[in-house]
C-alpha beads as a LAMMPS data file, in Angstrom:
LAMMPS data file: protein, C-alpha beads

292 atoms
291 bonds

1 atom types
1 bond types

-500.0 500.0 xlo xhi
-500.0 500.0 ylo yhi
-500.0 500.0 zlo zhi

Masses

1 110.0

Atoms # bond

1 1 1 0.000 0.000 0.000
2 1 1 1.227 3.486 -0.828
3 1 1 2.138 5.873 1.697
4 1 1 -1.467 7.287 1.274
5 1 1 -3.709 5.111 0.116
6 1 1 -6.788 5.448 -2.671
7 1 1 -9.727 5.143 -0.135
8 1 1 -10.453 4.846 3.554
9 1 1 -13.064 2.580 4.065
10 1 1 -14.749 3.708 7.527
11 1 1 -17.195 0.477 8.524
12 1 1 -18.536 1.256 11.749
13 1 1 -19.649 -2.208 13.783
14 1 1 -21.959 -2.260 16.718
15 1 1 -23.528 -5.757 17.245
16 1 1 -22.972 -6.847 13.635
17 1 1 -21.547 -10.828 14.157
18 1 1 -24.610 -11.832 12.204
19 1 1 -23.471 -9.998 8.988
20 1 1 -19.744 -8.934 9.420
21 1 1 -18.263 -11.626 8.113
22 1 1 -19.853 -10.989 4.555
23 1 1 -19.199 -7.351 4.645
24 1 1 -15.255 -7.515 5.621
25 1 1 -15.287 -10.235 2.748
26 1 1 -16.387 -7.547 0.532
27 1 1 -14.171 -5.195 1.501
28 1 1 -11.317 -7.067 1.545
29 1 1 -11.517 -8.705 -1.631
30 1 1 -12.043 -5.514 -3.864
31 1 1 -10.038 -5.499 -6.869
32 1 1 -9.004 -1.880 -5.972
33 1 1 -5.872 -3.316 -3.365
34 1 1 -4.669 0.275 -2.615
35 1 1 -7.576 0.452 0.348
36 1 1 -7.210 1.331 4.121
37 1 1 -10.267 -0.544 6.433
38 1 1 -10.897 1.689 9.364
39 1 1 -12.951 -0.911 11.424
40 1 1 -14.710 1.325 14.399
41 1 1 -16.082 -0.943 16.995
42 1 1 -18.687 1.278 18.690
43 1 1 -19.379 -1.009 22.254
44 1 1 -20.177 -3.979 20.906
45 1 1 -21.647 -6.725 23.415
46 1 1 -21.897 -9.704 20.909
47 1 1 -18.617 -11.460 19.276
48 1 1 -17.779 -8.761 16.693
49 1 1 -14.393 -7.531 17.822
50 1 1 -13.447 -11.415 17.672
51 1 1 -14.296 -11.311 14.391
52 1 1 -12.694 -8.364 13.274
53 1 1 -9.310 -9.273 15.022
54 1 1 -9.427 -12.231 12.994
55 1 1 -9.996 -10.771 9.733
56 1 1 -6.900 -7.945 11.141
57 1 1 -4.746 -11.422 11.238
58 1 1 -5.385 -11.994 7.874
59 1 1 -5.323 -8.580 6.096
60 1 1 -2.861 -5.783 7.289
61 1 1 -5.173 -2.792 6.077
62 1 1 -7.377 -2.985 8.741
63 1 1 -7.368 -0.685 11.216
64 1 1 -9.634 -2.113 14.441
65 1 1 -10.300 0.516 17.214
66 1 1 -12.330 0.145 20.092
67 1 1 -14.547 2.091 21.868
68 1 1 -17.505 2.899 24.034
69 1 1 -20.882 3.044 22.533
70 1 1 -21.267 6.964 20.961
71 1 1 -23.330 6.162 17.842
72 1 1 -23.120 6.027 14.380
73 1 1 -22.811 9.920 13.732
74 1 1 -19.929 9.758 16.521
75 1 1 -18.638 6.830 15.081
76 1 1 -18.626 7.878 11.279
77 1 1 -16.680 11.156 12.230
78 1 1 -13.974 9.010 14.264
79 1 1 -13.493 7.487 10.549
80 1 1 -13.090 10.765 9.220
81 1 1 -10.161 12.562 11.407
82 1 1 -8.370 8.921 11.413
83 1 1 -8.544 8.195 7.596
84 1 1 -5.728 9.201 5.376
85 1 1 -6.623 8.072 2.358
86 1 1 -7.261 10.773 -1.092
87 1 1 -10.966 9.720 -1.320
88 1 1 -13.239 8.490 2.008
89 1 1 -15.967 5.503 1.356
90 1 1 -18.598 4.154 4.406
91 1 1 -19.860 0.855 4.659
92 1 1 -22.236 -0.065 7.213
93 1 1 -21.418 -3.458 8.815
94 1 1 -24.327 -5.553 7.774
95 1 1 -24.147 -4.460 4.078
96 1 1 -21.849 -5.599 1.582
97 1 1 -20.440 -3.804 -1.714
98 1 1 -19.510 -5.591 -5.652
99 1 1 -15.691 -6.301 -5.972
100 1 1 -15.281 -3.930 -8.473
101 1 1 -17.282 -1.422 -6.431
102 1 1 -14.363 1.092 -5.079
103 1 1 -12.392 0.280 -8.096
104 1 1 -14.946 1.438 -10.362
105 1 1 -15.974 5.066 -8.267
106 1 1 -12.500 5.475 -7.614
107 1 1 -11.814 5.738 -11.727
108 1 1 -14.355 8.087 -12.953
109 1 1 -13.805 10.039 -9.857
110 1 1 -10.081 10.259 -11.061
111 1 1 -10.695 10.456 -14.474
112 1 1 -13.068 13.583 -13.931
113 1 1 -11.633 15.588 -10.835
114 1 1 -14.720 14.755 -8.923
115 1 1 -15.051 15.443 -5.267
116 1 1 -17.791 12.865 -4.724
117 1 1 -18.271 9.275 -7.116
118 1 1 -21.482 7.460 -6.966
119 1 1 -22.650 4.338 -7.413
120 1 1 -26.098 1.904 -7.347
121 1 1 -27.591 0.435 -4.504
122 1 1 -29.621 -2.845 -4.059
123 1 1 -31.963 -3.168 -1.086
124 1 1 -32.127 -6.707 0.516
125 1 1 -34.938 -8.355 1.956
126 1 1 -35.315 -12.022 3.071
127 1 1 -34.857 -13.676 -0.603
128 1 1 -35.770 -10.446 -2.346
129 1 1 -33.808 -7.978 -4.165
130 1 1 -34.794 -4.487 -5.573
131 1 1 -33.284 -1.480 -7.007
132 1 1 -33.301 1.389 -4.859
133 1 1 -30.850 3.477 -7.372
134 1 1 -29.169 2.385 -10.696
135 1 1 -27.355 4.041 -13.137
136 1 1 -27.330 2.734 -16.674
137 1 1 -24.757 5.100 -17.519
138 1 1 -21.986 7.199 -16.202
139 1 1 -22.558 10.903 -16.138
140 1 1 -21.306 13.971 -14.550
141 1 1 -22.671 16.888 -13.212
142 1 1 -21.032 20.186 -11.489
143 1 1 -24.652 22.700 -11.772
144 1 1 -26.769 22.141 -8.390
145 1 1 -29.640 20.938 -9.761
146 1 1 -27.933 18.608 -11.925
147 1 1 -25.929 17.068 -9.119
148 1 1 -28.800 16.592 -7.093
149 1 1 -30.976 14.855 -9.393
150 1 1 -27.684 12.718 -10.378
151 1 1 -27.766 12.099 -6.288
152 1 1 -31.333 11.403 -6.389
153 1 1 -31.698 13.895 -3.549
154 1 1 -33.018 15.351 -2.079
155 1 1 -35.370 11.738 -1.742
156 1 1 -32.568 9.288 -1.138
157 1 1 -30.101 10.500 1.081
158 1 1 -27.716 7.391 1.374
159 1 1 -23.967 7.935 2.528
160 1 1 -22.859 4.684 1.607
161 1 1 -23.280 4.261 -2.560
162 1 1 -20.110 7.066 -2.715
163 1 1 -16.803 7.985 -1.665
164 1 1 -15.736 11.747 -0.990
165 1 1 -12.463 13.228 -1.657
166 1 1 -11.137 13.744 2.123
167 1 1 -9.513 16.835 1.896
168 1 1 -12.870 18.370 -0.032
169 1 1 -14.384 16.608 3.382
170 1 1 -12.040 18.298 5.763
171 1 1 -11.909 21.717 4.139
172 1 1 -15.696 22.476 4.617
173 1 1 -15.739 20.640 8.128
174 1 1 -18.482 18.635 6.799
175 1 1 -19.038 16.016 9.782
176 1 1 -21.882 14.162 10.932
177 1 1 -24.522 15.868 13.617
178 1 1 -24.492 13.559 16.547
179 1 1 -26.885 12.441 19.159
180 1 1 -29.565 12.322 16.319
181 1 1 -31.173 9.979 13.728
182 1 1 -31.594 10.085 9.898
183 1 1 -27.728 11.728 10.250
184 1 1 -27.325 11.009 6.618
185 1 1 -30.464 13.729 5.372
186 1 1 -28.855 16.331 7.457
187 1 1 -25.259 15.681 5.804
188 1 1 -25.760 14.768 2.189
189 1 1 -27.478 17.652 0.719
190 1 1 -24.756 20.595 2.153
191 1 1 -21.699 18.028 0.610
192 1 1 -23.462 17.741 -2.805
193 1 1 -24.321 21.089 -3.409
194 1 1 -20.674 22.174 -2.157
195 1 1 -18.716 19.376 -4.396
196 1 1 -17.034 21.068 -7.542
197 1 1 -18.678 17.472 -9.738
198 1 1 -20.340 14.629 -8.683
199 1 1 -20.503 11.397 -11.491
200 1 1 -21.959 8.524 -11.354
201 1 1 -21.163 5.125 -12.851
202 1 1 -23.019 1.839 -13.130
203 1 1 -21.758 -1.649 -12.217
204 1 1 -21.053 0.073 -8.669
205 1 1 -23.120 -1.751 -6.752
206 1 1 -23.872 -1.289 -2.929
207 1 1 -26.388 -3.953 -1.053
208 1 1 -27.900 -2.718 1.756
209 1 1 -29.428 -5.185 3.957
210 1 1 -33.004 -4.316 5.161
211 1 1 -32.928 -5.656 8.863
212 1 1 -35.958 -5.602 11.260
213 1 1 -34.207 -3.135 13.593
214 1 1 -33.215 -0.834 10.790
215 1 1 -34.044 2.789 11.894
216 1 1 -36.443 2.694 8.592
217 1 1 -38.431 -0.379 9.953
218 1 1 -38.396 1.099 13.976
219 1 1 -39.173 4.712 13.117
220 1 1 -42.520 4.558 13.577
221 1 1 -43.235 3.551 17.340
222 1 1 -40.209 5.394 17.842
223 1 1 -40.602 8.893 19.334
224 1 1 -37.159 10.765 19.399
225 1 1 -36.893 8.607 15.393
226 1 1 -39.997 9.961 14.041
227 1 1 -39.246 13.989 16.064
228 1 1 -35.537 13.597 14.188
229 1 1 -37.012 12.704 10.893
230 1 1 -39.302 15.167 11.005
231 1 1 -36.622 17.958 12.109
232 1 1 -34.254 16.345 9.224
233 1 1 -36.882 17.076 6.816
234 1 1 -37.421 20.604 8.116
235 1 1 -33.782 21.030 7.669
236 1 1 -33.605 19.881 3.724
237 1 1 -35.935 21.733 2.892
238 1 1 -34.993 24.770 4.881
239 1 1 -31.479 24.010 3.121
240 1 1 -32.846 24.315 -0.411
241 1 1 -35.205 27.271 -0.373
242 1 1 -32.461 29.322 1.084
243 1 1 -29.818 28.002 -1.670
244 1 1 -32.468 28.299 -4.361
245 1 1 -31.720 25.195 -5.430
246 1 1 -34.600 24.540 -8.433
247 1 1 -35.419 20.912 -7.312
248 1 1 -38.640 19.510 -5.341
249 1 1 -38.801 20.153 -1.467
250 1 1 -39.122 16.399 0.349
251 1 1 -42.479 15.823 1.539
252 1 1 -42.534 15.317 5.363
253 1 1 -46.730 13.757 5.262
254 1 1 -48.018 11.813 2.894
255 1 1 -51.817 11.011 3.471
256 1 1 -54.197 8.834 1.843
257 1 1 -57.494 8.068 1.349
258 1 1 -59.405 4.972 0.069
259 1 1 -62.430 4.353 -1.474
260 1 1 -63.514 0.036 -1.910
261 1 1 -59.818 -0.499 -0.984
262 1 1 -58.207 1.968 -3.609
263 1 1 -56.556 5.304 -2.950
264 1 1 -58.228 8.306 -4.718
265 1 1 -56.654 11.131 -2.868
266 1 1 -53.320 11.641 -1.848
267 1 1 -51.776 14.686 0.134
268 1 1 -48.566 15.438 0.065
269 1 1 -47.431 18.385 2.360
270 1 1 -44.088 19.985 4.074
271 1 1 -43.795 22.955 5.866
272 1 1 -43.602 24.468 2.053
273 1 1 -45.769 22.960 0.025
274 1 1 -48.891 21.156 -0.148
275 1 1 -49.834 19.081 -3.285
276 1 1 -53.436 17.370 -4.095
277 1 1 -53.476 14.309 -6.253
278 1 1 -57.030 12.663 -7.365
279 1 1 -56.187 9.428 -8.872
280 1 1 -52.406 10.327 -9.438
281 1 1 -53.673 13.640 -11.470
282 1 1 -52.251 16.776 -9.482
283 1 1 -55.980 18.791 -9.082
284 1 1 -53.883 21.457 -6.591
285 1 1 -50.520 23.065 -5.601
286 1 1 -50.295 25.374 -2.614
287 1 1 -47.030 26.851 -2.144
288 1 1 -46.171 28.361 0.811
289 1 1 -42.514 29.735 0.263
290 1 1 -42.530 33.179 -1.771
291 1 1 -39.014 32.150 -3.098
292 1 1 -40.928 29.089 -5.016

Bonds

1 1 1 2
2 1 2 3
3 1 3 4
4 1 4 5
5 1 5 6
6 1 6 7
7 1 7 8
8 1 8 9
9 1 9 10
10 1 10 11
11 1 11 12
12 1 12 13
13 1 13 14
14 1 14 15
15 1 15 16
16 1 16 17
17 1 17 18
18 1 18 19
19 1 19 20
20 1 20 21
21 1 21 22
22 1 22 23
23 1 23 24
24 1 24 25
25 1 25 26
26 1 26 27
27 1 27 28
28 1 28 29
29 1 29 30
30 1 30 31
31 1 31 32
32 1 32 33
33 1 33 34
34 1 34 35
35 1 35 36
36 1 36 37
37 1 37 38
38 1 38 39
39 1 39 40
40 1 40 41
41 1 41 42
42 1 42 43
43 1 43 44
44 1 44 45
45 1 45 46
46 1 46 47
47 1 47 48
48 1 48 49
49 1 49 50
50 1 50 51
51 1 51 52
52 1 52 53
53 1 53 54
54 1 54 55
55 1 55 56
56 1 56 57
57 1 57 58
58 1 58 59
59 1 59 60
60 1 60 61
61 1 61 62
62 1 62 63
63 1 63 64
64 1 64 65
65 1 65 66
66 1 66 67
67 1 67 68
68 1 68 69
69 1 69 70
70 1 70 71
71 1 71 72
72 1 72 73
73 1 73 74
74 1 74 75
75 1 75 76
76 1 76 77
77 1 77 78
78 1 78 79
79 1 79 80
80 1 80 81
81 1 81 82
82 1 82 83
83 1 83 84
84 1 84 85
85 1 85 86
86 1 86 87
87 1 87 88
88 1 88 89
89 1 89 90
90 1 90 91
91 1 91 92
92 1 92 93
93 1 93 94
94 1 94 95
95 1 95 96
96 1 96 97
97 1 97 98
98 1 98 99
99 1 99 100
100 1 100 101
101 1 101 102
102 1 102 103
103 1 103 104
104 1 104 105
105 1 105 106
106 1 106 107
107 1 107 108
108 1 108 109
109 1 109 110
110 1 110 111
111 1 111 112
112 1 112 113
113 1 113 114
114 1 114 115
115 1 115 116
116 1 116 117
117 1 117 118
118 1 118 119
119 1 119 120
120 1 120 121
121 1 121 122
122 1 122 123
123 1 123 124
124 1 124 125
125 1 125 126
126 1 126 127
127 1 127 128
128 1 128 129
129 1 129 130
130 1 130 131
131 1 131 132
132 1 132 133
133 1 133 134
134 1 134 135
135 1 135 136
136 1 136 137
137 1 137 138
138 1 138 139
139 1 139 140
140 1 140 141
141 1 141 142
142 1 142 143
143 1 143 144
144 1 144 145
145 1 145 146
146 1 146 147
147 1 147 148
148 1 148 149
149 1 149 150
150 1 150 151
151 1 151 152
152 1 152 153
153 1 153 154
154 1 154 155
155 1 155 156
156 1 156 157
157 1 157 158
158 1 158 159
159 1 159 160
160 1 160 161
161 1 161 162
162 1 162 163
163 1 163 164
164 1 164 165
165 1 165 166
166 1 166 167
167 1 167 168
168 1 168 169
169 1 169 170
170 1 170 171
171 1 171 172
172 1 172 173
173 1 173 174
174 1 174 175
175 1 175 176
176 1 176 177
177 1 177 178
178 1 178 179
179 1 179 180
180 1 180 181
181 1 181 182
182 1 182 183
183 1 183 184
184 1 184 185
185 1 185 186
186 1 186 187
187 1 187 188
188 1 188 189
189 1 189 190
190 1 190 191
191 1 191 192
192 1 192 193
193 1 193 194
194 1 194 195
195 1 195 196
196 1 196 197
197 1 197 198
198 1 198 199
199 1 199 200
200 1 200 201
201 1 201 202
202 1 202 203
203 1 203 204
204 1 204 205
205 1 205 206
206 1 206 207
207 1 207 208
208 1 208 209
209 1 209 210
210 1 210 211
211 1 211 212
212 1 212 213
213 1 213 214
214 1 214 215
215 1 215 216
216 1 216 217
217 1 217 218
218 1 218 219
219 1 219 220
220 1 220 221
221 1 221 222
222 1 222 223
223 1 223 224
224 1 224 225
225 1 225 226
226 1 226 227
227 1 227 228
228 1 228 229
229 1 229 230
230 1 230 231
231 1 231 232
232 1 232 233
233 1 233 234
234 1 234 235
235 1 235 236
236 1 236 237
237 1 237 238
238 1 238 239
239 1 239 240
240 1 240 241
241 1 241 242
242 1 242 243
243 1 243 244
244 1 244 245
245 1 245 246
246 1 246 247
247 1 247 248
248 1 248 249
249 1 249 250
250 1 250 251
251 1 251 252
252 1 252 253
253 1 253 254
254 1 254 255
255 1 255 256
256 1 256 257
257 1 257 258
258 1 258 259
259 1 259 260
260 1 260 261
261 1 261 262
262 1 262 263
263 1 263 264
264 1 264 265
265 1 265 266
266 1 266 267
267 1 267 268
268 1 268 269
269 1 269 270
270 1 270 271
271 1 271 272
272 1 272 273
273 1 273 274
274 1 274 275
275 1 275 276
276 1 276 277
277 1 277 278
278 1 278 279
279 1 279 280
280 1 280 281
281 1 281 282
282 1 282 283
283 1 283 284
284 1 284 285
285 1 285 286
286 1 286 287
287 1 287 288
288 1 288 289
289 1 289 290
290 1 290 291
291 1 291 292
């Protein structure tokens, strides 16, 4: 490995002995070599840090450091300050990532100057499979509007399809907010609207695991979950009013109604907008912003 290497993979683990294994497979076996595995173990009580020191035995880029629970925001940023690699990729320790995944961003980030590289992403379920973002081709972007719809954002606000050049990281102190769910809507719109280019590439391909206690899955008889998303929501949208960024708001409420079992009215409504739809045809649009 090179005295600074490509990418810093940051995998925070808490808990994670039921998928680890599969994930530091992943990342070990990428045909991009020129990697450095910062393995964060955030307080885990079950046998992860067993298996992490024995995939350390094994491969000499990981990097295993221990700690007391602090949480994935506290845990990401950790990664951050201790990675010294040119770009910075997360991988969340019961997903796993294509072998030609970091090889593949890593390129057409290269080959284009990019600050940020992203791929697709697969969402797992039991024995099922679907597409959450693809790209069927590579494209680039470097206008705000552009680079958000590239991102899919302000919708889909996933950390983990991409990898950030560090010092572009660094430079605008862009760090996680901590103590808080839904961490990744408050910190992906600010870095995509302040990277110079953002481009995308297919056969990048990230598969996140849908568990039961995913913060999706538990947000709704979760309190301080469902007060966080809804602040996190406030905050995106809050975020591109002010930058005029010409893209739709994210809809905090979405309400139907049903009529024999099928839905002929749906409201969708933020602390912006308000849109009517009577069997998918938009009958009204109340805006609520005068800069929209």
């Amino acid at each position: 490995m090179t005295a600074q290497p490509k990418i810093s993979v940051i995998i925070p683990v808490y808990n994670a002995e039921n998928y680890l294994r599969k994930c530091l497979q992943s990342v070990c076996e990428q045909s991009l070599k020129d990697l450095e595995i910062i393995c964060i173990n955030d307080g885990s009580t079950d046998n992860s840090q067993e298996i992490l020191e024995r995939f350390a035995a094994d491969d000499s880029r990981i990097r295993i450091i221990k700690q007391s629970n602090a949480g994935l925001s506290a845990t990401r940023n950790k990664g951050i300050f201790l990675a010294k690699g040119e770009y910075l990729g997360f991988v969340d320790a019961d997903d796993w990532i294509n072998p030609d995944f970091y090889n593949t961003l890593y390129s057409a980030a290269d080959n284009k100057n990019a600050d940020v590289a992203l791929g697709g992403i697969i969402c797992v379920k039991d024995d099922s499979r679907k597409p959450l973002i693809w790209h069927k081709k590579s494209q680039s972007a470097v206008k705000s509007a552009e680079k958000f719809k590239l991102c899919k954002l302000p919708a889909y606000n996933y950390v983990v399809n991409k990898i950030y050049r560090r010092d572009f990281i660094l430079r605008n102190k862009f760090l996680f907010t901590e103590g808080v769910y839904y961490e990744d809507m408050l910190w992906s719109s600010p870095v995509i609207f302040a990277a110079n280019a953002v481009v995308s590439v297919p056969d990048a391909t990230y598969y996140y695991q849908n568990t039961p206690n995913s913060i999706t899955n538990t947000t709704k008889n979760d309190l301080k979950k469902r007060l966080d998303l809804k602040k996190a929501t406030e905050n995106i949208n809050e975020f591109i009013v002010l930058n005029r960024i010409p893209v739709s708001l994210r809809d905090e409420y979405k309400i139907k109604m049903y009529f024999l079992g099928i839905p002929f009215l749906k409201i969708y409504s933020n602390q912006f907008q308000k849109r009517y739809y009577f069997f998918r045809i938009k009958i009204l649009h109340i805006k609520k912003n005068p800069l929209f």
